[in-house]
C-alpha positions as a Markdown table, in Angstrom:
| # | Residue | x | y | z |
|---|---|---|---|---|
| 1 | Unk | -14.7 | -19.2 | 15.3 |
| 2 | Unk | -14.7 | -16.0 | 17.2 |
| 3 | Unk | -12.2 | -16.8 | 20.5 |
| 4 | Unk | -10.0 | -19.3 | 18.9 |
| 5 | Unk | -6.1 | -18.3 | 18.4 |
| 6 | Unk | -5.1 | -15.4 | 15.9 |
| 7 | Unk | -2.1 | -15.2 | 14.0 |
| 8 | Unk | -1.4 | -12.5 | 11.7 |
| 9 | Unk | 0.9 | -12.5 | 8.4 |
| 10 | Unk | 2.7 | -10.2 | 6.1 |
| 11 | Unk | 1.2 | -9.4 | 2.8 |
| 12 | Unk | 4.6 | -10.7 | 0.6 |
| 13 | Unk | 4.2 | -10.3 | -2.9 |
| 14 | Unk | 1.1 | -10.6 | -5.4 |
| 15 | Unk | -0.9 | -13.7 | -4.4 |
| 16 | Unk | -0.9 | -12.2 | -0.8 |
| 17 | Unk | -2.1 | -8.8 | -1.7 |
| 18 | Unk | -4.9 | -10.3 | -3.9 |
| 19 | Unk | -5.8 | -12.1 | -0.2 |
| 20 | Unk | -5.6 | -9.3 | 1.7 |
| 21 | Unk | -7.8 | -7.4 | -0.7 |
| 22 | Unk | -10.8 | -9.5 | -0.8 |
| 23 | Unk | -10.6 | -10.3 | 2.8 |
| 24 | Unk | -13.6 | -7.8 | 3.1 |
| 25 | Unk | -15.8 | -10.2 | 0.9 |
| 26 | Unk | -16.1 | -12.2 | 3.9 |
| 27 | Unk | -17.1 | -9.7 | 6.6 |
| 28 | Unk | -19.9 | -8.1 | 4.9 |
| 29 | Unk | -21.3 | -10.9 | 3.2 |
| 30 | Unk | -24.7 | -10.0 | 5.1 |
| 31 | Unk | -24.4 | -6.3 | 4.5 |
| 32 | Unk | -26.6 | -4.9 | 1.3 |
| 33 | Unk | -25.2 | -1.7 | 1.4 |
| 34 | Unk | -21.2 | -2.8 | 1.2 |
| 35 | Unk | -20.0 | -2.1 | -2.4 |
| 36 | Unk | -17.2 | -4.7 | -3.6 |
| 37 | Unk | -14.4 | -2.6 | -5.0 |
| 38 | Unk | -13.0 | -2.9 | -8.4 |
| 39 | Unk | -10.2 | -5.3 | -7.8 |
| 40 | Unk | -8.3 | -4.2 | -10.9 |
| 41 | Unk | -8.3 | -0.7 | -9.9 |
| 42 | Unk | -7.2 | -1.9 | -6.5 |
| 43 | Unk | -4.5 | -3.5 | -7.3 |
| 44 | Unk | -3.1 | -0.7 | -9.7 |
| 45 | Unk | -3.2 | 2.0 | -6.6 |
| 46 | Unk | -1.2 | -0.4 | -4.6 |
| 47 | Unk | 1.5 | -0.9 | -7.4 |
| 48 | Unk | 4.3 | 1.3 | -6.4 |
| 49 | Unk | 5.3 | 1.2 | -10.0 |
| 50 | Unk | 2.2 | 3.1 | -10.8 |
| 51 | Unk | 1.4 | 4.9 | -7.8 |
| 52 | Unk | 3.6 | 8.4 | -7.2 |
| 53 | Unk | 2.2 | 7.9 | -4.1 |
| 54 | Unk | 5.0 | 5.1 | -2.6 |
| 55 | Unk | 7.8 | 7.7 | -3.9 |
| 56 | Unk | 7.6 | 9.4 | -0.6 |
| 57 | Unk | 5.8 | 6.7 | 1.8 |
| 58 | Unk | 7.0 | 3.4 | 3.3 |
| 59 | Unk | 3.6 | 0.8 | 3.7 |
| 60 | Unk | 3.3 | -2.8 | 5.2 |
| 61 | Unk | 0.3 | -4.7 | 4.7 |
| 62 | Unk | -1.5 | -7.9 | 7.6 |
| 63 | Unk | -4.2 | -10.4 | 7.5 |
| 64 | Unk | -5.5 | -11.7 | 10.3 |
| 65 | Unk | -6.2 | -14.9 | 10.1 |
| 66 | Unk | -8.7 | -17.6 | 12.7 |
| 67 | Unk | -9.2 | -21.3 | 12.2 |
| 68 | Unk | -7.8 | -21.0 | 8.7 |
| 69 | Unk | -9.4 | -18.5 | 7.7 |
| 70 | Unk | -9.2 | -14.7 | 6.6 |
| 71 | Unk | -10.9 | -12.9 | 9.3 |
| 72 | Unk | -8.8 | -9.1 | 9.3 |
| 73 | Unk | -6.6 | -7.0 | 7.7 |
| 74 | Unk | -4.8 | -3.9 | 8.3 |
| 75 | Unk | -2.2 | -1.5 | 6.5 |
| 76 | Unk | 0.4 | 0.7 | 8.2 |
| 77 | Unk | 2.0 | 4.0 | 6.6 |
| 78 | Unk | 4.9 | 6.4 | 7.1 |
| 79 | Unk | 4.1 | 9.3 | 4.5 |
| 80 | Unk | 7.2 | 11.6 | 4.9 |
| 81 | Unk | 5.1 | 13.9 | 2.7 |
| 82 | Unk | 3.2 | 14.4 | 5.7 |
| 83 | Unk | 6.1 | 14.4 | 8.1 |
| 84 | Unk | 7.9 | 16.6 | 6.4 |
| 85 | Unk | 5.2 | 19.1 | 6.4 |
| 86 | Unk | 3.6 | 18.8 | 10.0 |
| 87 | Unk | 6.9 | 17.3 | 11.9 |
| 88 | Unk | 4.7 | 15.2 | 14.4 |
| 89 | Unk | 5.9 | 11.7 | 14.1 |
| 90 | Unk | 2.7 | 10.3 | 13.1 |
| 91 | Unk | 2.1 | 7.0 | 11.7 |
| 92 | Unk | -0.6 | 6.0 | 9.6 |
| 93 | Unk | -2.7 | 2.8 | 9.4 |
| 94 | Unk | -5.3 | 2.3 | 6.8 |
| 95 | Unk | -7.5 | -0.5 | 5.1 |
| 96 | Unk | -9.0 | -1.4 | 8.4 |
| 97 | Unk | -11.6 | -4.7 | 8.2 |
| 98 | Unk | -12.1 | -7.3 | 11.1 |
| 99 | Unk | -14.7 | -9.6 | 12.1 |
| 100 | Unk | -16.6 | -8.5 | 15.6 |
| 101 | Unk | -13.7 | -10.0 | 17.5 |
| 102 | Unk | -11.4 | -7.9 | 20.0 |
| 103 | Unk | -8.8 | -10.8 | 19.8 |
| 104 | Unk | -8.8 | -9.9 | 16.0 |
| 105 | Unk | -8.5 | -6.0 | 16.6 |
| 106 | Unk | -6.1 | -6.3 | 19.2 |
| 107 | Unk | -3.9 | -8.6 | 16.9 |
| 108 | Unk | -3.8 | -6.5 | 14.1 |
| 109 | Unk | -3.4 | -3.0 | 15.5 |
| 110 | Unk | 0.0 | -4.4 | 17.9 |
| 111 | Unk | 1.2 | -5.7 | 14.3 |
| 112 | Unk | 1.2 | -2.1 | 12.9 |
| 113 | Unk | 1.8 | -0.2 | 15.5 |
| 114 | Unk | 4.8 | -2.5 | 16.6 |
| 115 | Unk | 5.6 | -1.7 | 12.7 |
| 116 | Unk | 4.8 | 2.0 | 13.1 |
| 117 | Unk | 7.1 | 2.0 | 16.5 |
| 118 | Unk | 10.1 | 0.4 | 15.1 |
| 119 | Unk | 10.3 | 3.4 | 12.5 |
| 120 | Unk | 10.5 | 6.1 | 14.9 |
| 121 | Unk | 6.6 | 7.2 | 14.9 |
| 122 | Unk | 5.5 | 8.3 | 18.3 |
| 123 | Unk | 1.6 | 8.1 | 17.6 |
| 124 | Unk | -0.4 | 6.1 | 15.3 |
| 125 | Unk | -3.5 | 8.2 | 13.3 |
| 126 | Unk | -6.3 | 7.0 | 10.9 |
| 127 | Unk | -7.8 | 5.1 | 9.2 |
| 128 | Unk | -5.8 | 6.6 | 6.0 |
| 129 | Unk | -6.2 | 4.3 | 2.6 |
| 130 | Unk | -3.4 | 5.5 | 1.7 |
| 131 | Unk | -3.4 | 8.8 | 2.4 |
| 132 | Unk | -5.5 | 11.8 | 3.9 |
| 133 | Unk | -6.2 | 12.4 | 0.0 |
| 134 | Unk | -7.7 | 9.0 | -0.4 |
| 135 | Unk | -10.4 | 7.5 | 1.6 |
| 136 | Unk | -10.4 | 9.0 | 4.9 |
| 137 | Unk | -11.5 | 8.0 | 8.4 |
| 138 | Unk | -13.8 | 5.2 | 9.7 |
| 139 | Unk | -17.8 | 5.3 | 9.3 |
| 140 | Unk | -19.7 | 5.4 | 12.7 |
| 141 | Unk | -22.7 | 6.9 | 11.6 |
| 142 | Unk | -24.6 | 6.4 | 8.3 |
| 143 | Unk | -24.6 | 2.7 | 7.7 |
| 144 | Unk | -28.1 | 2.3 | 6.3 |
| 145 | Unk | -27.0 | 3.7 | 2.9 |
| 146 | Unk | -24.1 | 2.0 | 0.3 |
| 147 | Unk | -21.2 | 4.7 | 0.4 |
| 148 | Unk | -20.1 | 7.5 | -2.2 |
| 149 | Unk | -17.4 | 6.6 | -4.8 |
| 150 | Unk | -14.1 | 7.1 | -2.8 |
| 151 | Unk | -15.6 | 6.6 | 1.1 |
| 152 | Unk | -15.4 | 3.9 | 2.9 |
| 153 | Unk | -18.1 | 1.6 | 4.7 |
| 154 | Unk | -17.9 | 0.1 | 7.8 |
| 155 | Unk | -20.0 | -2.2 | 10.5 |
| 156 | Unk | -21.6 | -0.5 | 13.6 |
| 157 | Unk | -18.9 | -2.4 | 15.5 |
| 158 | Unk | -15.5 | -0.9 | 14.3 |
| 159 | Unk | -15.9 | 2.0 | 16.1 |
| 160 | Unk | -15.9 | 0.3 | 19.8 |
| 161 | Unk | -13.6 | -2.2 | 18.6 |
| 162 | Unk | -11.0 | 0.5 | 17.5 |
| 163 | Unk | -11.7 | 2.8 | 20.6 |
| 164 | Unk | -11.5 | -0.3 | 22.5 |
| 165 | Unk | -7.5 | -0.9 | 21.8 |
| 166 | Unk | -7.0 | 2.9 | 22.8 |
| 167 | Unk | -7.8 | 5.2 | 20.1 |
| 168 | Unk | -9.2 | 8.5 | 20.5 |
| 169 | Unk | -11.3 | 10.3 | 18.4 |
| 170 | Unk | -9.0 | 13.2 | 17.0 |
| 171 | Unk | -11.5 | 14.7 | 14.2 |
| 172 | Unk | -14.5 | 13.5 | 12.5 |
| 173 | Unk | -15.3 | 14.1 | 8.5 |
| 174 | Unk | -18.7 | 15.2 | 7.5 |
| 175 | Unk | -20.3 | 13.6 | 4.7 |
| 176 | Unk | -23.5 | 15.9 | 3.3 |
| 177 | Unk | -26.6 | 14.7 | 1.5 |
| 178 | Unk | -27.9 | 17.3 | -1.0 |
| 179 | Unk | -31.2 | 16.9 | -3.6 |
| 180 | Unk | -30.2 | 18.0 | -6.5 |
| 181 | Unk | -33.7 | 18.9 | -7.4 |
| 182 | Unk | -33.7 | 21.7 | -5.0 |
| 183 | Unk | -33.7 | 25.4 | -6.3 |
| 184 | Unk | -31.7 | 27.4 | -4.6 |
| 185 | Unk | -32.6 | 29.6 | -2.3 |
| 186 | Unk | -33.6 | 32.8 | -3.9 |
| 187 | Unk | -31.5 | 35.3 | -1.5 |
| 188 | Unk | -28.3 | 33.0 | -2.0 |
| 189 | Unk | -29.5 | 33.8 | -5.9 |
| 190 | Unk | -29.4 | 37.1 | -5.4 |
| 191 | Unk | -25.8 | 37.2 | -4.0 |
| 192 | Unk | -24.5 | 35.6 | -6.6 |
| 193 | Unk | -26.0 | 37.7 | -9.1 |
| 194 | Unk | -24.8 | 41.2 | -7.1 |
| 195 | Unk | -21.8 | 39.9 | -6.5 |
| 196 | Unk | -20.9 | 38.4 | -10.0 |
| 197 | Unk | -22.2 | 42.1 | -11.5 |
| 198 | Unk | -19.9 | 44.2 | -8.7 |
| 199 | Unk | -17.0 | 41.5 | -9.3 |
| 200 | Unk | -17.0 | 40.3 | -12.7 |
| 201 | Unk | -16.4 | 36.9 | -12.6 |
| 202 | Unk | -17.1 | 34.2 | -14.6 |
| 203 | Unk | -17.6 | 30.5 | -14.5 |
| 204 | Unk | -16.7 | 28.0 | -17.3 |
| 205 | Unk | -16.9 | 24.2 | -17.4 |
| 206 | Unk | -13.5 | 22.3 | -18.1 |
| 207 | Unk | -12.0 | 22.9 | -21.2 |
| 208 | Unk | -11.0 | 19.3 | -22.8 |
| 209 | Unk | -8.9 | 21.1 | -25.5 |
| 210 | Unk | -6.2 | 21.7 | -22.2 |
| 211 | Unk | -7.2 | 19.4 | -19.7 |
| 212 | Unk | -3.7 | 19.4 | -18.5 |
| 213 | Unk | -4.0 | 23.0 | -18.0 |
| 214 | Unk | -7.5 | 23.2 | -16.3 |
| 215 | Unk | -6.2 | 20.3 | -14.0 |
| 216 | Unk | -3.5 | 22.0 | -12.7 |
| 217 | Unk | -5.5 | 25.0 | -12.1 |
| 218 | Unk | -7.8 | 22.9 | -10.6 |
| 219 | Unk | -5.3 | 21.1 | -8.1 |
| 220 | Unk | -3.4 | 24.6 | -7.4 |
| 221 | Unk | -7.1 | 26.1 | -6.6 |
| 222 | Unk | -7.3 | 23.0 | -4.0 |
| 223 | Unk | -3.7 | 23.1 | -2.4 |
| 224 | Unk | -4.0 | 26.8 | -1.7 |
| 225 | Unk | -7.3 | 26.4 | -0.2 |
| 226 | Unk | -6.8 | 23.6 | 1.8 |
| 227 | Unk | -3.4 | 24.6 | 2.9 |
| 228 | Unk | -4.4 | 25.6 | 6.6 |
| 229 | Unk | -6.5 | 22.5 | 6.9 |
| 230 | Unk | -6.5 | 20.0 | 9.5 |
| 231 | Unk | -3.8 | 17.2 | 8.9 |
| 232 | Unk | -3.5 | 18.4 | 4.8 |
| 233 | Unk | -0.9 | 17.4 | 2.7 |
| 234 | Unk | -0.5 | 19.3 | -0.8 |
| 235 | Unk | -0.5 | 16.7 | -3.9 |
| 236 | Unk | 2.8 | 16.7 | -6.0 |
| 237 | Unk | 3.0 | 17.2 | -9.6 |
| 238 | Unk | 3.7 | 13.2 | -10.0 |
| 239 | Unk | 0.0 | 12.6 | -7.6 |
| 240 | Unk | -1.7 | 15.5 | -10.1 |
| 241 | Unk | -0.4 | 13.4 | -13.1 |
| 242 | Unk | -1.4 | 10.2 | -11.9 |
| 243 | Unk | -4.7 | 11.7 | -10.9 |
| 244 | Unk | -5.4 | 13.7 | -14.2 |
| 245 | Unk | -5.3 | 9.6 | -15.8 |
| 246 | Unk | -7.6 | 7.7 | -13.5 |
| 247 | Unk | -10.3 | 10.4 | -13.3 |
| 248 | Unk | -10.3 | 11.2 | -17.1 |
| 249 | Unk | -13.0 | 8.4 | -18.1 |
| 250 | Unk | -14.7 | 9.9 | -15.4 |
| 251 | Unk | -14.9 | 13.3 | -16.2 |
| 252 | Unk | -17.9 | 15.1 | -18.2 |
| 253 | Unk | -16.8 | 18.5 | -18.8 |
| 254 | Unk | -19.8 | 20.0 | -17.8 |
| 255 | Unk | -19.6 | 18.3 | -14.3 |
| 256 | Unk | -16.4 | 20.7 | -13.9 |
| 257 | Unk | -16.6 | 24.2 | -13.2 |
| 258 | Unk | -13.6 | 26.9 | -13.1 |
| 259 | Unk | -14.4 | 30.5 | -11.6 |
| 260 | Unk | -12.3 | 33.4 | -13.2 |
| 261 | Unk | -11.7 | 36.9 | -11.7 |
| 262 | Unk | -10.0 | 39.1 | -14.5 |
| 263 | Unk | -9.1 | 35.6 | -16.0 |
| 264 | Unk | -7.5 | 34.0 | -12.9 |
| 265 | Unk | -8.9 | 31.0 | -12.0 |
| 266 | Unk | -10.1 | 31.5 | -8.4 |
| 267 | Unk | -12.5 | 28.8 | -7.6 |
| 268 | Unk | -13.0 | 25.7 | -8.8 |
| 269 | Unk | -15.6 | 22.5 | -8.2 |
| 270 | Unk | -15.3 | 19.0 | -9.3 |
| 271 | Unk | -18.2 | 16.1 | -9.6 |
| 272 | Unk | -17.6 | 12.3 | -10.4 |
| 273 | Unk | -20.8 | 10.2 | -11.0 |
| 274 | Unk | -21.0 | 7.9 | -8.2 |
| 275 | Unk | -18.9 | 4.6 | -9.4 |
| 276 | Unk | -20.1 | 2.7 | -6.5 |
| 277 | Unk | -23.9 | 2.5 | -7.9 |
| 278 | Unk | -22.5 | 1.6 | -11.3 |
| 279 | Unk | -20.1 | -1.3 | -10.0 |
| 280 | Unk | -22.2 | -2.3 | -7.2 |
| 281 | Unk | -23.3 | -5.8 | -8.9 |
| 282 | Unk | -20.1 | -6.3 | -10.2 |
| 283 | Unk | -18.7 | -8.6 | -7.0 |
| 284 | Unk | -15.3 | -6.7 | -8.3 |
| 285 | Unk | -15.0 | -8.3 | -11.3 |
| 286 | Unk | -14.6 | -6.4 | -14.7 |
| 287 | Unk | -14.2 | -9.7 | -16.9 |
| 288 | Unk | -15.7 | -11.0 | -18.5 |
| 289 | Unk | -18.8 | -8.8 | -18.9 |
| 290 | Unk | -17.8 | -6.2 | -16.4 |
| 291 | Unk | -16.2 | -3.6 | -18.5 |
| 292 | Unk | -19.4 | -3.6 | -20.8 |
| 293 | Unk | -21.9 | -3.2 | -18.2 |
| 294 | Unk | -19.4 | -0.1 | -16.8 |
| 295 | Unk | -19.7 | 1.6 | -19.9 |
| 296 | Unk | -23.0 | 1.1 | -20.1 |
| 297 | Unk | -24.3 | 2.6 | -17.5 |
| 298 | Unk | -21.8 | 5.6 | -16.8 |
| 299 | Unk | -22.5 | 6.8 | -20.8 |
| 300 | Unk | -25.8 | 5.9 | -21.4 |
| 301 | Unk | -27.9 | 5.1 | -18.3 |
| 302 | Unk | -25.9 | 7.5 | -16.3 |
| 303 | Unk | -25.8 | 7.1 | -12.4 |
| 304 | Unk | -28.4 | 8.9 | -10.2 |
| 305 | Unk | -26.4 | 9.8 | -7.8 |
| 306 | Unk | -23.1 | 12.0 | -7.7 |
| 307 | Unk | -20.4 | 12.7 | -5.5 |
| 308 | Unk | -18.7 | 16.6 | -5.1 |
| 309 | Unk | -15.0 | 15.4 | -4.1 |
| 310 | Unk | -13.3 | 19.2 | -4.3 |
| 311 | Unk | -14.4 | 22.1 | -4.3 |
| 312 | Unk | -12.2 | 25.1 | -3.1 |
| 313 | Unk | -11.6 | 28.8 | -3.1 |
| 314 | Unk | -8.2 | 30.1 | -2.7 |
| 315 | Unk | -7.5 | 31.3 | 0.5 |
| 316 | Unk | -7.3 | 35.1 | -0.1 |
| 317 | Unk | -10.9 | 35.2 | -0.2 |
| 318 | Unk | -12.4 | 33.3 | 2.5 |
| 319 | Unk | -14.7 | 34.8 | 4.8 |
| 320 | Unk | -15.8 | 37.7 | 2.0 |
| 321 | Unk | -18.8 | 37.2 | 0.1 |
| 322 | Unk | -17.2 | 37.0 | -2.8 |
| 323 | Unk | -15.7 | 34.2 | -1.6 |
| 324 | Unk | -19.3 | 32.6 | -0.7 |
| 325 | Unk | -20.6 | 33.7 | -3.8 |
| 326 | Unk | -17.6 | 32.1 | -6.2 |
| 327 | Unk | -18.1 | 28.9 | -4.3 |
| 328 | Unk | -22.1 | 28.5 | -4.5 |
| 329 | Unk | -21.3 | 29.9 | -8.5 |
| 330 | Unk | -19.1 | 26.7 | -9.0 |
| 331 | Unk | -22.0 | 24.3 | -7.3 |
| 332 | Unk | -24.8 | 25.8 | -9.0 |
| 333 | Unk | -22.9 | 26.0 | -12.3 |
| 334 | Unk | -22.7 | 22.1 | -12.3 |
| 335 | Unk | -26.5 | 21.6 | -10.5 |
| 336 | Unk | -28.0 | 22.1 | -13.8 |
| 337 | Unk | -26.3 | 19.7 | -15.8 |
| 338 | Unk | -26.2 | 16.8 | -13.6 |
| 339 | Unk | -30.1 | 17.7 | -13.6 |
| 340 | Unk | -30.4 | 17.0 | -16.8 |
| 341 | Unk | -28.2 | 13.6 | -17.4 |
| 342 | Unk | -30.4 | 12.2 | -14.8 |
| 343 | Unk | -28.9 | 13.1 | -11.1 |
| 344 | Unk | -31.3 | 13.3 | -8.3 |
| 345 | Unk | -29.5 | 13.4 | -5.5 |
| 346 | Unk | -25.8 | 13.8 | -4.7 |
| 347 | Unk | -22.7 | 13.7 | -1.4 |
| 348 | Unk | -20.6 | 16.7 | -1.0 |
| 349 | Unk | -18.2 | 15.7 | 0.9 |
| 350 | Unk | -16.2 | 14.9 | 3.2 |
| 351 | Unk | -16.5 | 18.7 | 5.3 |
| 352 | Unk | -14.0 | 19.0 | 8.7 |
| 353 | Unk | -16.6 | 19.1 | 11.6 |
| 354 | Unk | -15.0 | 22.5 | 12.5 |
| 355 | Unk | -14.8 | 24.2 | 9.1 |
| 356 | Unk | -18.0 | 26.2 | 9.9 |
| 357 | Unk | -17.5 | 28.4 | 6.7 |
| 358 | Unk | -17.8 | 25.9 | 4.1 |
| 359 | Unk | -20.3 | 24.0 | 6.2 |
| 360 | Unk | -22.7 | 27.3 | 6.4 |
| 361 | Unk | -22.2 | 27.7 | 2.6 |
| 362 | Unk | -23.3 | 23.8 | 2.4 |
| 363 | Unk | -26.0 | 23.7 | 4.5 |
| 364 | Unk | -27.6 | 27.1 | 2.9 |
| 365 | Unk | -28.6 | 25.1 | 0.0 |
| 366 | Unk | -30.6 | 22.8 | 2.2 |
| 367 | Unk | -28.1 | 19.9 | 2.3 |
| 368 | Unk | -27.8 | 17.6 | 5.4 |
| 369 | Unk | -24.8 | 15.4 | 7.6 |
| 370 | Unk | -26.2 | 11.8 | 6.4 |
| 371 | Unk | -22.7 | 10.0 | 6.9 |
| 372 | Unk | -19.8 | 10.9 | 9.7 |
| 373 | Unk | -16.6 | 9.6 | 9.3 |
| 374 | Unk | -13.7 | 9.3 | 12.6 |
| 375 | Unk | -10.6 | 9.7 | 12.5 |
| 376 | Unk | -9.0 | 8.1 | 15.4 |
| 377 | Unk | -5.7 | 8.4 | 17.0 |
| 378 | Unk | -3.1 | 7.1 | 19.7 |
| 379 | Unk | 0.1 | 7.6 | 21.2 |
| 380 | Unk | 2.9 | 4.2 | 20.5 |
């Protein structure tokens, strides 16, 4: 198959997108550690009705196709959200999956960028699915593991495929391992203690008498202290709404923790059990027995393995150790709990490769890089 002609076609309406979704069914047939996505869920983040996200973004969807077949797809994005707040003509492209073919590859990526072009972008950056606040960057090291709930997977091929048609790398996202059967350290214990005696803080778990309220603390924690981050764009109060619903049947209270000084919530951590090992035998399906098995095994058998998608410190205390202390406070406050429901290991991630602060605060609790993600980039 690989060499013969390649035509690519719009995604159009329904029956297409369902195509272009399970076009990665085919490419990693032979891969044990790809996780089939929840189709339903899938198809609900790409419904603009649904989705605050399309309020402010224009996307077009491709597959690639070979001697009949599905062999590639590819999504392009114009987030003004992002434009608007870093004024860099940058287009986005996203949902990246091809078979080991530069024909396919090269096919694809002159459909979006020709896309991209034709709107007045200058460059192309990503992978983005949809956005930098959803799965972000391509895997080029890690495969030997199934990904965390909310990363992506990849073959060892992508990388030189997608580097191949002209992309630079531009910044790569750290992924960290971390046992959660480790004690921490005794000095890091010690700060903490100090520090919470000098300061006075305290840490709570969420509150699911005002989840509302604890949510947007929680979000306004994470815009302030991501605001001078690499490439970030602040959620809106539609994205925090949409948010607050899908993560809800997700959320233990306990695997939430708010840090107060003098009542002002100042630091905040988030952990999702990892959906990926509880779906991973679902081949995407949640009928007719899907939705049981789900249940099943996020209430009662509980996952083994978590993932530590936020965690933040507002700005005004970086670099202080208070501010290292609050942040270890939040991880530790969760640690315990997920101990005891059954977690043995967990990802914290994704780190910037250059945000040495959070990474030395990470890696003091004997954590590790096991998965790096690349975000790529080129001019149109």
């Amino acid at each position: 198959m690989t060499g013969s002609p390649v035509t690519v076609t719009a995604v159009a309406g329904k029956a297409d997108l369902k195509q272009f979704l399970k076009v990665p069914w085919g490419i990693y047939a032979d891969d044990p550690n790809w996780v089939p996505p929840l189709l339903m869920e899938r198809l609900d983040h790409l419904n603009p009705k649904k989705n605050p996200f399309f309020n402010l973004a224009e996307v077009a969807y491709w597959i690639a196709w070979q001697g009949g077949r599905p062999v590639g797809r590819i999504s392009a994005q114009v987030n003004r959200a992002h434009l608007a707040r870093h004024n860099d003509d940058a287009g986005h492209f996203g949902f990246l999956e091809a078979i080991d073919d530069p024909a396919v590859f090269a096919a694809l990526f002159e459909t979006a960028c020709d896309w991209l072009r034709a709107r007045g972008m200058k460059r192309v950056r990503g992978p983005f699915t949809l956005s930098i606040n959803d799965e972000s960057g391509l895997l080029v090291d890690g495969f030997d593991c199934p990904p965390s709930v909310m990363m992506g997977h990849a073959k060892p091929y992508y990388g030189p495929q997608v580097e191949a048609q002209g992309f630079r790398k531009v910044k790569d996202l750290l992924a960290y391992f971390y046992d959660a059967r480790n004690e921490i350290p005794p000095p890091i214990v010690k700060l903490i203690e100090k520090t919470k005696e000098s300061q006075r803080f305290t840490v709570r778990p969420l509150d699911t008498k005002r989840y509302r309220e604890d949510l947007d603390s929680i979000l306004d924690i994470f815009n302030d202290a991501w605001f001078d981050n690499w490439n970030f764009v602040p959620l809106s109060d539609a994205e925090v709404t949409y948010l607050a619903k899908n993560i809800r049947p997700l959320i233990d209270p306990k695997n939430v923790a708010i840090a107060e000084l003098q009542g002002r919530p100042v630091a905040m951590v988030v952990t999702l059990p990892n959906l990926n090992e509880a779906i991973a035998d679902l081949d995407g399906r949640l009928l007719p027995f899907g939705w049981a098995k789900l249940l099943w095994r996020l209430k009662v058998k509980t996952p083994k393995t978590i993932r530590m998608p936020l965690m933040g410190v507002r700005r005004e205390f970086h670099g202080s150790a208070l501010g290292a202390a609050l942040a270890i406070s939040v991880i530790a406050a969760t640690r315990r709990h997920l101990i005891d429901r059954g977690a043995l290991s967990g990802e914290l991630s994704w780190v910037l490769e250059d945000n040495r602060p959070v990474r030395r605060i990470i890696e003091g609790l004997d954590a590790y890089v096991y998965k790096t993600y690349r975000v790529y980039e080129r001019e149109l």
